[in-house]
Biopython code that builds the backbone (N, CA, C, O; Angstrom):
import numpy as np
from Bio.PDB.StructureBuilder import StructureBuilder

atoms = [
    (1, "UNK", "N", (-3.336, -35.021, 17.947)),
    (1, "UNK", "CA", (-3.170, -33.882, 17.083)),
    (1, "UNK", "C", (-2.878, -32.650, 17.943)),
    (1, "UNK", "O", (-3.474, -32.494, 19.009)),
    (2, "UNK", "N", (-1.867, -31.674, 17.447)),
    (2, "UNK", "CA", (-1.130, -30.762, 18.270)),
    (2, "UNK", "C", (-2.191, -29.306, 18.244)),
    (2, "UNK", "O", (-2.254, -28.636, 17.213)),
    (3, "UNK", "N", (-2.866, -28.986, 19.294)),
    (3, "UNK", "CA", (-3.566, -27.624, 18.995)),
    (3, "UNK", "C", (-2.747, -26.784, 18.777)),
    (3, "UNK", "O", (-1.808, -26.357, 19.448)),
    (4, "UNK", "N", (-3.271, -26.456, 17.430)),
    (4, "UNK", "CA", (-2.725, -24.841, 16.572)),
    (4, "UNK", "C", (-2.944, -23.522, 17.594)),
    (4, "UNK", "O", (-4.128, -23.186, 17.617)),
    (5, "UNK", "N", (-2.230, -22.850, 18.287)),
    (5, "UNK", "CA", (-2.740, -21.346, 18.663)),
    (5, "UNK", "C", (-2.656, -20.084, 17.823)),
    (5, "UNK", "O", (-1.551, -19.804, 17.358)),
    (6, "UNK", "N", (-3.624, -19.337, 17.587)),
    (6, "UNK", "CA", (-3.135, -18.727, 17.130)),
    (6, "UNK", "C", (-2.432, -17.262, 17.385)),
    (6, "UNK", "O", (-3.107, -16.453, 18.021)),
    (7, "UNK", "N", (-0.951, -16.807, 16.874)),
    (7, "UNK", "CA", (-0.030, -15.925, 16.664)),
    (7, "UNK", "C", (-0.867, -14.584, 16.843)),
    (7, "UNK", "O", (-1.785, -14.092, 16.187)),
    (8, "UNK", "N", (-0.136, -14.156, 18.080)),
    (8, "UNK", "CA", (-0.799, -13.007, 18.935)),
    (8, "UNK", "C", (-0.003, -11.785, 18.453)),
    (8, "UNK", "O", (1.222, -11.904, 18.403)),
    (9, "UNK", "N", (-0.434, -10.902, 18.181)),
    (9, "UNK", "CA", (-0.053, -9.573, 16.912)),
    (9, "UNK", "C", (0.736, -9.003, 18.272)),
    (9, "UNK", "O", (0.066, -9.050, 19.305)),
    (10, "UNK", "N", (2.207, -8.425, 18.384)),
    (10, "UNK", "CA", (3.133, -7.517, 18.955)),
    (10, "UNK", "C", (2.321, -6.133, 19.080)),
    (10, "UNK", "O", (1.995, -5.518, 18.065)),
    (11, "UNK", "N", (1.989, -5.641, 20.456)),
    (11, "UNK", "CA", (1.004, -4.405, 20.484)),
    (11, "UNK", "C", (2.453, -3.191, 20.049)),
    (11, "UNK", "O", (3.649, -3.262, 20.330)),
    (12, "UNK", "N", (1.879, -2.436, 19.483)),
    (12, "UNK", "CA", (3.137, -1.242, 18.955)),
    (12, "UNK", "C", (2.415, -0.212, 20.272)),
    (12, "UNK", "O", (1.265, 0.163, 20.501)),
    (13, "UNK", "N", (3.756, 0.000, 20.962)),
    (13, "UNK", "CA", (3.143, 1.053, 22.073)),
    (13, "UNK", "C", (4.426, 2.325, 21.520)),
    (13, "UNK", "O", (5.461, 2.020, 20.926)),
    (14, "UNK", "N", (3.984, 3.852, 21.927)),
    (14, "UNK", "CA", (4.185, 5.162, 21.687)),
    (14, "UNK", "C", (5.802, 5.186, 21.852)),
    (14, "UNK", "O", (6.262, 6.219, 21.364)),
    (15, "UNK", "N", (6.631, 4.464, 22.319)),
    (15, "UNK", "CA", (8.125, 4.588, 22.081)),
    (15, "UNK", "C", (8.489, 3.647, 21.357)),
    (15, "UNK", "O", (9.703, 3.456, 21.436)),
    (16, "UNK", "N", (7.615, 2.537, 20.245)),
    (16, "UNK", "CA", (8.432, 2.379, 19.121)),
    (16, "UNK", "C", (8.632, 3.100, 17.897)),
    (16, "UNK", "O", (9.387, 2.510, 17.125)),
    (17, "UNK", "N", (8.221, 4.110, 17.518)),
    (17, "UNK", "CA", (8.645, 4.724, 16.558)),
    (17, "UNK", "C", (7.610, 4.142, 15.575)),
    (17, "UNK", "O", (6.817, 3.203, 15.641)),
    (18, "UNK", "N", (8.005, 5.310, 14.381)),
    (18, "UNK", "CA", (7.838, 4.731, 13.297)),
    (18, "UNK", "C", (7.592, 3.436, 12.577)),
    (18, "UNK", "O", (8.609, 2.808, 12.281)),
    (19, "UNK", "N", (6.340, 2.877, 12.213)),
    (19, "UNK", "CA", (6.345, 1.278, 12.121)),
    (19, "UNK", "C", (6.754, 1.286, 10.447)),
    (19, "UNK", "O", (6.911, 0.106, 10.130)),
    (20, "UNK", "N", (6.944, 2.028, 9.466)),
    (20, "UNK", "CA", (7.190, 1.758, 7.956)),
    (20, "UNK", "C", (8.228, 0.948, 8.204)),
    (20, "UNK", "O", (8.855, 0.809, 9.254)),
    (21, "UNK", "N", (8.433, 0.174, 6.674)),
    (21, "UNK", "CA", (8.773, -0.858, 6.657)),
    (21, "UNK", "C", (10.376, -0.436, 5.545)),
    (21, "UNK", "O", (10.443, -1.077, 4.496)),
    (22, "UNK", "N", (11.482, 0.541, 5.823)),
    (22, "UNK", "CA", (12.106, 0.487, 5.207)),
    (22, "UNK", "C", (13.134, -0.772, 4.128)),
    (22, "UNK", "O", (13.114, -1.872, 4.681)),
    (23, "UNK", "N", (13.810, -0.785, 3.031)),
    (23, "UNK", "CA", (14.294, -1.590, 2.708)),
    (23, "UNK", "C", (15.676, -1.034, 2.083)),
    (23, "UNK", "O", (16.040, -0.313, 1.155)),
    (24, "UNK", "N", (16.095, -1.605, 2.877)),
    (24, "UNK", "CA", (17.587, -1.295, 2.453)),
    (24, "UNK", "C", (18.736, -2.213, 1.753)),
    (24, "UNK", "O", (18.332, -3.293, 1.323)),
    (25, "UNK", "N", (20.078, -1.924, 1.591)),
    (25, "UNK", "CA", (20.868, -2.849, 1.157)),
    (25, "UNK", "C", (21.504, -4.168, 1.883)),
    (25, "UNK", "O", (22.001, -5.173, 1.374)),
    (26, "UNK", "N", (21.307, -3.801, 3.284)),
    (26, "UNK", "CA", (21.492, -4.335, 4.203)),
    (26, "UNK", "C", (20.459, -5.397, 5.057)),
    (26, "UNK", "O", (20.552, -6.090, 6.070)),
    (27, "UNK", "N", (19.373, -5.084, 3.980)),
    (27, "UNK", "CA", (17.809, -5.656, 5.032)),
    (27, "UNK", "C", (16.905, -4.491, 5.209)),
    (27, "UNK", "O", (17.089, -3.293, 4.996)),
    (28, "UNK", "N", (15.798, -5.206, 5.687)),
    (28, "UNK", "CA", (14.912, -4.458, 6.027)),
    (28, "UNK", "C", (14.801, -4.089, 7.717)),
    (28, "UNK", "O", (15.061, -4.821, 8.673)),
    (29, "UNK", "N", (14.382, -2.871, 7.699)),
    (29, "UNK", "CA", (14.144, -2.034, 9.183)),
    (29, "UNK", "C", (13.119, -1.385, 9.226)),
    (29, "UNK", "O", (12.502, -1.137, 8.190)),
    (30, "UNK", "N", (12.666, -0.926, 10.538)),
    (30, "UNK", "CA", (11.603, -0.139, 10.906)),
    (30, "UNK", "C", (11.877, 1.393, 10.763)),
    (30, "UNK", "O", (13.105, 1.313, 10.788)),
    (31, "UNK", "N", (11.648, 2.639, 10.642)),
    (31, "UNK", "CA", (11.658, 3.647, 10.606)),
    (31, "UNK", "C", (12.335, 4.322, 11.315)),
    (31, "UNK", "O", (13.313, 5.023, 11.056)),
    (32, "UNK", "N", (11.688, 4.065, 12.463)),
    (32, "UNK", "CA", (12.057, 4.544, 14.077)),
    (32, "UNK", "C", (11.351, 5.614, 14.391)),
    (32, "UNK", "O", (10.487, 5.577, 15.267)),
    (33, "UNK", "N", (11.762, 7.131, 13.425)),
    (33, "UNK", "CA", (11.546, 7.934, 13.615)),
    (33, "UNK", "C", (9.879, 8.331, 14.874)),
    (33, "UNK", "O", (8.966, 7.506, 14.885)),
    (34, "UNK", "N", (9.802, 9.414, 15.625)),
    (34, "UNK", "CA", (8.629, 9.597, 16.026)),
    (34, "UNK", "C", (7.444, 9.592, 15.288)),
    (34, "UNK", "O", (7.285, 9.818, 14.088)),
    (35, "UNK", "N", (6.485, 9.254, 16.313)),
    (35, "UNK", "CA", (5.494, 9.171, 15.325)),
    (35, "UNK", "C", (4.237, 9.911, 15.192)),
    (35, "UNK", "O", (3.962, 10.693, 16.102)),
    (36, "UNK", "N", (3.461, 9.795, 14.243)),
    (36, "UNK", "CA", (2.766, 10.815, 14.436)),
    (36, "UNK", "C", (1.614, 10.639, 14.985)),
    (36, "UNK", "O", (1.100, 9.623, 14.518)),
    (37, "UNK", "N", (0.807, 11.263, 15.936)),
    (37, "UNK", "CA", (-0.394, 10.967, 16.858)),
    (37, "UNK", "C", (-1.311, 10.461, 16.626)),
    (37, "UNK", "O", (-2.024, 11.059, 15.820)),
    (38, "UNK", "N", (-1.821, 9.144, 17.151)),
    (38, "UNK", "CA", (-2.956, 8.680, 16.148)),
    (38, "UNK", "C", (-2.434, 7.990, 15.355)),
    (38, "UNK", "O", (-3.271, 7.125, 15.101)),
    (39, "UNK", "N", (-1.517, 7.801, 14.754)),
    (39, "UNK", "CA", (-0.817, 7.089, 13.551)),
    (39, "UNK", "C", (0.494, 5.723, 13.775)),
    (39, "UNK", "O", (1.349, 5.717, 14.660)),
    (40, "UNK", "N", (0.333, 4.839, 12.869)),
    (40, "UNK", "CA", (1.820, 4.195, 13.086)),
    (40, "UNK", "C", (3.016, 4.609, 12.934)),
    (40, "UNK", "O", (4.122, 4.134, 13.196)),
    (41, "UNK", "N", (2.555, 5.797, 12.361)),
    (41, "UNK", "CA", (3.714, 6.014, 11.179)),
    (41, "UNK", "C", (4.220, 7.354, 11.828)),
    (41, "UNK", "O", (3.820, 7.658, 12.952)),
    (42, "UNK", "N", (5.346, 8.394, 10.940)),
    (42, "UNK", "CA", (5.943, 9.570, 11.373)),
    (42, "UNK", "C", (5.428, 10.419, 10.630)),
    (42, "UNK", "O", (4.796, 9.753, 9.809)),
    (43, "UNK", "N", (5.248, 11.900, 10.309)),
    (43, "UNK", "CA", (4.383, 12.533, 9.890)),
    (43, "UNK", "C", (4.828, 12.121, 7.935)),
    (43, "UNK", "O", (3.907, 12.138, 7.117)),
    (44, "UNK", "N", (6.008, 11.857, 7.568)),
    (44, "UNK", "CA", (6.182, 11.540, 6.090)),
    (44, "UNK", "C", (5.979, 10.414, 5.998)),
    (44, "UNK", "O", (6.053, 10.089, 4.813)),
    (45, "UNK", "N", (5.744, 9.566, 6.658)),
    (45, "UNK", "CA", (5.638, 7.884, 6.185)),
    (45, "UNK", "C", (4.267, 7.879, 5.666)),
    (45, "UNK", "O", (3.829, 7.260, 4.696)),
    (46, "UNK", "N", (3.350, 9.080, 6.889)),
    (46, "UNK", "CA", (1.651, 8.996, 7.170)),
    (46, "UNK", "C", (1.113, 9.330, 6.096)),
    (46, "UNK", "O", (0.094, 8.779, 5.680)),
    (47, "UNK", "N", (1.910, 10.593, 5.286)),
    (47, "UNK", "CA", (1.432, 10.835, 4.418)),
    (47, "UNK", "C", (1.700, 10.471, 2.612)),
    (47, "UNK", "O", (1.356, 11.007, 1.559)),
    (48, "UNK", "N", (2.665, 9.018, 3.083)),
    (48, "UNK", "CA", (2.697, 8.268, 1.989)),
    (48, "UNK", "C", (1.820, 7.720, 2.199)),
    (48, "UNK", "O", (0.945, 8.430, 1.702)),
    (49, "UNK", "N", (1.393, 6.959, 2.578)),
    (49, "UNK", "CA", (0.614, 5.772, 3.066)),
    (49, "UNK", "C", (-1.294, 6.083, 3.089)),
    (49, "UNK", "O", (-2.284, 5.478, 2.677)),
    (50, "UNK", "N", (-1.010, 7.426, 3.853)),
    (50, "UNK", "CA", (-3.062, 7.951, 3.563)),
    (50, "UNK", "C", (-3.353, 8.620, 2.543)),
    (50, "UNK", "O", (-2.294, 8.976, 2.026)),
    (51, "UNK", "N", (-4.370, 9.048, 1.874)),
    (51, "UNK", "CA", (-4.960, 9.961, 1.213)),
    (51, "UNK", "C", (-6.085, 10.572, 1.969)),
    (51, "UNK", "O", (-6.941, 9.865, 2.500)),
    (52, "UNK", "N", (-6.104, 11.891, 2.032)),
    (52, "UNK", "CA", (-7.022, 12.353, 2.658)),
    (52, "UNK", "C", (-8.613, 12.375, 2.214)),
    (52, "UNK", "O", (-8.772, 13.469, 1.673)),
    (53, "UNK", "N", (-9.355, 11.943, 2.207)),
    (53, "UNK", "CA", (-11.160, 11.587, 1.852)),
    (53, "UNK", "C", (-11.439, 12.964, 1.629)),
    (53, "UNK", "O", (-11.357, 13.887, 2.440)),
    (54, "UNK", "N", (-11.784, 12.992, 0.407)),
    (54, "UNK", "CA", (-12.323, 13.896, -0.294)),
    (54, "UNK", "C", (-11.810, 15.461, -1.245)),
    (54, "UNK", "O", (-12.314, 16.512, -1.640)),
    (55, "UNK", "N", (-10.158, 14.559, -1.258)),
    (55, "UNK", "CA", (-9.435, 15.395, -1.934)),
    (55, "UNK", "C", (-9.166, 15.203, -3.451)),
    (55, "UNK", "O", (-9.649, 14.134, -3.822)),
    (56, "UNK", "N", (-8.658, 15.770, -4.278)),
    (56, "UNK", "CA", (-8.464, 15.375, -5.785)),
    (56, "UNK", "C", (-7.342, 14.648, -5.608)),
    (56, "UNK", "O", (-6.801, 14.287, -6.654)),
    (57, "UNK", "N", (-6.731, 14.261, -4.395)),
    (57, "UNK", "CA", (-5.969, 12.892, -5.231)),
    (57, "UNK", "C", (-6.502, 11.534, -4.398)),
    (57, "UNK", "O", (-5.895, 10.466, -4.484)),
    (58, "UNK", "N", (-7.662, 11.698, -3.614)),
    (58, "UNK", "CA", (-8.520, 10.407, -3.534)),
    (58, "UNK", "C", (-9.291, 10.173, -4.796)),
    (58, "UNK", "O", (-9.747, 9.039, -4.946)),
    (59, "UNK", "N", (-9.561, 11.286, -5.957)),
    (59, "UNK", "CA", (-10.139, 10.841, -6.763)),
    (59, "UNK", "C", (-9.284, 10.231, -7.869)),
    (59, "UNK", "O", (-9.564, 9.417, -8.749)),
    (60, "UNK", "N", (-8.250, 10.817, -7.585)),
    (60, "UNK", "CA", (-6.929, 10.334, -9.109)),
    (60, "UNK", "C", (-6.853, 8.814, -8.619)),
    (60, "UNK", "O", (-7.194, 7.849, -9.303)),
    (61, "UNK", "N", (-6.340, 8.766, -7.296)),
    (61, "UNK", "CA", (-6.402, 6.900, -6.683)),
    (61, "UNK", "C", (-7.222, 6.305, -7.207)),
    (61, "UNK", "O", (-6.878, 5.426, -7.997)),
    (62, "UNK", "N", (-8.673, 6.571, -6.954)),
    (62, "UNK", "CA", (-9.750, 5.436, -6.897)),
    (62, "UNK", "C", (-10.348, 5.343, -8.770)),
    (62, "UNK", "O", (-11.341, 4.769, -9.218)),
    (63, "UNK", "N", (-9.226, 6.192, -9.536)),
    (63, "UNK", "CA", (-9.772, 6.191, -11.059)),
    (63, "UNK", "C", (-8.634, 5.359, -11.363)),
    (63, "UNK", "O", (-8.733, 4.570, -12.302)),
    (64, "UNK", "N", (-7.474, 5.436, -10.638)),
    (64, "UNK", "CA", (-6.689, 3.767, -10.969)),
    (64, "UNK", "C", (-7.168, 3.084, -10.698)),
    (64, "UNK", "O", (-7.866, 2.442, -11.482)),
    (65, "UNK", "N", (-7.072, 2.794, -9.324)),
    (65, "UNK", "CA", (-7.999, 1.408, -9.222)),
    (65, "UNK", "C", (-9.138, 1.164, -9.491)),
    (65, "UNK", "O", (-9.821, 0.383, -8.828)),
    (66, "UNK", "N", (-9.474, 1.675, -10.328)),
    (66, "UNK", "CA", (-10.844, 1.030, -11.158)),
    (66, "UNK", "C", (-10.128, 0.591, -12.600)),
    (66, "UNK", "O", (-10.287, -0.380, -13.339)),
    (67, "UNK", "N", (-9.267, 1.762, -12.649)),
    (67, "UNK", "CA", (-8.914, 1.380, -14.054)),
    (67, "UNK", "C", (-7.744, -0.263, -14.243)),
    (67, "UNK", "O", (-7.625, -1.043, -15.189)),
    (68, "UNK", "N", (-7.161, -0.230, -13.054)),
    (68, "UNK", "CA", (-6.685, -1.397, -12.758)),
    (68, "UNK", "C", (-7.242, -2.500, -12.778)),
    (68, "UNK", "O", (-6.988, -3.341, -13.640)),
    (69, "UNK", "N", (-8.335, -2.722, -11.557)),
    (69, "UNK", "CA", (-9.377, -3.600, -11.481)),
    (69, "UNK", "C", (-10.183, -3.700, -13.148)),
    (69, "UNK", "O", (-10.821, -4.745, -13.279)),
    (70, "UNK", "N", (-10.197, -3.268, -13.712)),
    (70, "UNK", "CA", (-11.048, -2.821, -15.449)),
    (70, "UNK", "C", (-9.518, -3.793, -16.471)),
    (70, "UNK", "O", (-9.645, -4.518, -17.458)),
    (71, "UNK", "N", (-8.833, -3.589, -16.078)),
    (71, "UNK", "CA", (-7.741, -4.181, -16.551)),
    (71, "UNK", "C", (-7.625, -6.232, -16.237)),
    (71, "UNK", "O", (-7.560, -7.193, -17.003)),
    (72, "UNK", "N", (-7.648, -6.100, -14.925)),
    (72, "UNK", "CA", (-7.275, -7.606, -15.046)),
    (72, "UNK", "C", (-8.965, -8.025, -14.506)),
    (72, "UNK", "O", (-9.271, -8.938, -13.739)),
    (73, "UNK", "N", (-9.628, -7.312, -14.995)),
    (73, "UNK", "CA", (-11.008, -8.282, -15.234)),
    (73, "UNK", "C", (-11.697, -8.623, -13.863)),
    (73, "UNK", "O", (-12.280, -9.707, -13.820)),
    (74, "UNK", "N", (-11.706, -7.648, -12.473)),
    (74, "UNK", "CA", (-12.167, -8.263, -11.353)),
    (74, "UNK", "C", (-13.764, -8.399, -11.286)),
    (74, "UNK", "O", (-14.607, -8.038, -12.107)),
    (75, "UNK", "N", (-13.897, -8.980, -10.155)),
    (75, "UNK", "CA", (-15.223, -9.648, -10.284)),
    (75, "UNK", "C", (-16.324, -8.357, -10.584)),
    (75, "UNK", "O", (-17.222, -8.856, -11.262)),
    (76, "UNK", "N", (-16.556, -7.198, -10.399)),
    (76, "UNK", "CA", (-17.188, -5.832, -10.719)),
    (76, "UNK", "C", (-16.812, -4.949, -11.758)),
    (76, "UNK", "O", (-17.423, -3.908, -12.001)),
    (77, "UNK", "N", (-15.955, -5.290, -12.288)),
    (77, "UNK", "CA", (-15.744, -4.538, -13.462)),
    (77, "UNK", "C", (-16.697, -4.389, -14.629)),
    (77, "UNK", "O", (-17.594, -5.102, -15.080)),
    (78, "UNK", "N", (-16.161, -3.147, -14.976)),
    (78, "UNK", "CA", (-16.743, -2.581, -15.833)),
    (78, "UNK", "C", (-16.682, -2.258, -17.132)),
    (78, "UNK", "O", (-15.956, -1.333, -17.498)),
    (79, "UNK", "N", (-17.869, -3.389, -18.508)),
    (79, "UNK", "CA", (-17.158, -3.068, -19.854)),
    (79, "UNK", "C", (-16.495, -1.441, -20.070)),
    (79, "UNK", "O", (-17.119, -0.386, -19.954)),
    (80, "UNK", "N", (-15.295, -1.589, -20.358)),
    (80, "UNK", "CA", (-15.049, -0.226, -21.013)),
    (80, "UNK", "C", (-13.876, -0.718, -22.161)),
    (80, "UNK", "O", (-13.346, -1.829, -22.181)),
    (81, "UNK", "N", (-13.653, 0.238, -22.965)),
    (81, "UNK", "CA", (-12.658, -0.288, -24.464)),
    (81, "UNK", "C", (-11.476, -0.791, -23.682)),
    (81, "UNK", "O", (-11.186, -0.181, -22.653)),
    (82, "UNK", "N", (-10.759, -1.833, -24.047)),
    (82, "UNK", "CA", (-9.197, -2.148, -23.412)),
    (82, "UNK", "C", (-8.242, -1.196, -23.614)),
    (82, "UNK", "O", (-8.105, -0.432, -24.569)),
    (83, "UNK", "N", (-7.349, -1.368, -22.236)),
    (83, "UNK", "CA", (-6.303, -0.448, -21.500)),
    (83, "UNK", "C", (-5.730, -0.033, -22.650)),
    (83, "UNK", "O", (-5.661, -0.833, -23.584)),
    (84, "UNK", "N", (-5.240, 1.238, -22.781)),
    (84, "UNK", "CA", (-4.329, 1.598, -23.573)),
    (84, "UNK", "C", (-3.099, 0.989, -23.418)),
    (84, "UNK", "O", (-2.818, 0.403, -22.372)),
    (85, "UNK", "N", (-2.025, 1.098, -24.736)),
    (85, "UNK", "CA", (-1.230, 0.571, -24.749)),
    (85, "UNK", "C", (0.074, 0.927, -23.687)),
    (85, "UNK", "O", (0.797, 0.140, -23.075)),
    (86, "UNK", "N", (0.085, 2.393, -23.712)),
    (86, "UNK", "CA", (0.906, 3.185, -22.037)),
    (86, "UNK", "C", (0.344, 2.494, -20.727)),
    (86, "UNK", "O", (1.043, 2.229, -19.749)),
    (87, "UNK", "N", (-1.035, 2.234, -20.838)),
    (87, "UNK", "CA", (-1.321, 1.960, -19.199)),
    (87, "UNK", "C", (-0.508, 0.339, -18.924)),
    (87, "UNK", "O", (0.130, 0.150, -17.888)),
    (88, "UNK", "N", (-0.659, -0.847, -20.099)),
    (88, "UNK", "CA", (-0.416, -1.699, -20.242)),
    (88, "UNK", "C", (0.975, -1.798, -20.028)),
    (88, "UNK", "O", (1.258, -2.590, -19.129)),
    (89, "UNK", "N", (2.066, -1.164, -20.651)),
    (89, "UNK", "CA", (3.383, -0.993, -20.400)),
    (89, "UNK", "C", (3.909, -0.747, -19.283)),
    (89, "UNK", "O", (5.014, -1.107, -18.876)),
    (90, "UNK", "N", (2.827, 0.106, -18.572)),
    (90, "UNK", "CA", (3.191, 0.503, -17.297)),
    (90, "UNK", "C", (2.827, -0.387, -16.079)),
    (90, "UNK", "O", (3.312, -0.079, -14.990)),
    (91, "UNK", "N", (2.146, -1.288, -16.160)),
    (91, "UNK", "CA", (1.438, -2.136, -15.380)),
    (91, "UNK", "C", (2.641, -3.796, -15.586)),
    (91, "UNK", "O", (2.838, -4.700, -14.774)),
    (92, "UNK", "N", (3.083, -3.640, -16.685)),
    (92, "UNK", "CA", (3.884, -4.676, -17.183)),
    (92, "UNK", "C", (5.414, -4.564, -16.685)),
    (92, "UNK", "O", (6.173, -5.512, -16.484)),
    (93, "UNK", "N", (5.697, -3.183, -16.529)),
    (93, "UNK", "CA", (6.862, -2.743, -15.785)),
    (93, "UNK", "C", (6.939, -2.992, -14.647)),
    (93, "UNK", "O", (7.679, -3.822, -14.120)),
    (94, "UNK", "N", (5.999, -2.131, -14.038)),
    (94, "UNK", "CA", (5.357, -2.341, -12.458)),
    (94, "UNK", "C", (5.362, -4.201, -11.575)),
    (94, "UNK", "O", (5.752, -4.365, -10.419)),
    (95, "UNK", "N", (4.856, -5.308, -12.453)),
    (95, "UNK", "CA", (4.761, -6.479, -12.298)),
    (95, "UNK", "C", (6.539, -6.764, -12.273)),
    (95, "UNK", "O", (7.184, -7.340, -11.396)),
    (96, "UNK", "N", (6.978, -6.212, -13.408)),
    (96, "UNK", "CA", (8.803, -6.829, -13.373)),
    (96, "UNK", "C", (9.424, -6.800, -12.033)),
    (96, "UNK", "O", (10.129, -7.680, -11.541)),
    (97, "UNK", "N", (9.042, -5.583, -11.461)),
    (97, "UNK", "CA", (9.752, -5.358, -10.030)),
    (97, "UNK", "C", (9.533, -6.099, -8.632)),
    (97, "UNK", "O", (10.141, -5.813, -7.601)),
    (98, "UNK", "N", (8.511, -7.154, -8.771)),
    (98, "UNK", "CA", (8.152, -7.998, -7.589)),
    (98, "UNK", "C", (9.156, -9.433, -7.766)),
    (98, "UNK", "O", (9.541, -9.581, -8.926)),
    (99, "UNK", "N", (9.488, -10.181, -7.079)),
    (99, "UNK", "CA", (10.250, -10.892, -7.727)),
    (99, "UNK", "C", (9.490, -12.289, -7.735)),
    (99, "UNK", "O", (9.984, -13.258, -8.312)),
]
sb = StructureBuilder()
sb.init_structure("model")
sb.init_model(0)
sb.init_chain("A")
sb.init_seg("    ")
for serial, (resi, resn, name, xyz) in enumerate(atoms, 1):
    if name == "N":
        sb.init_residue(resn, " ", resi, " ")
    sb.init_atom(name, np.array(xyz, "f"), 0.0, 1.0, " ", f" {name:<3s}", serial, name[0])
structure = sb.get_structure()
């Protein structure tokens, strides 16, 4: 029997750029752009990607994902009346786009 090794992660060092994961018509690419300190990313990728702890839109996030998680029933959820019919539409849209 052939020992499995396992797949050693590519270290990202300070002259690759930008690690986002663009998608284009052509394929997908890396960003490039510089990046931002501390970060994988360039200062607009960083701030798609984080929310800052303890701002009003860490709280708008974490009231979706509850309300999400409240939706398809995860293991902690919480009785509350079922999703409205907008959140449902929108979650149903959202699913169309993965393929």
């Amino acid at each position: 029997m052939a020992e499995i090794k396992p797949s050693r992660e590519r270290e990202i060092s300070d002259d690759d750029g930008c690690a986002y994961v663009l998608d284009e018509a052509d394929g997908r690419r890396m960003c490039g752009a510089p990046r931002r300190q501390a970060s994988s990313y360039c200062q607009r990728h960083h701030a798609v990607c984080y929310i800052s702890s303890g701002t009003n839109a860490e709280a708008v996030r974490l009231r979706e994902v509850e309300a999400l998680a409240s939706a398809v029933g995860g293991r902690r959820t919480r009785r509350q009346a079922e999703p409205s019919r907008q959140f449902l539409k929108r979650l149903e849209q959202a699913v169309r786009s993965f393929p």
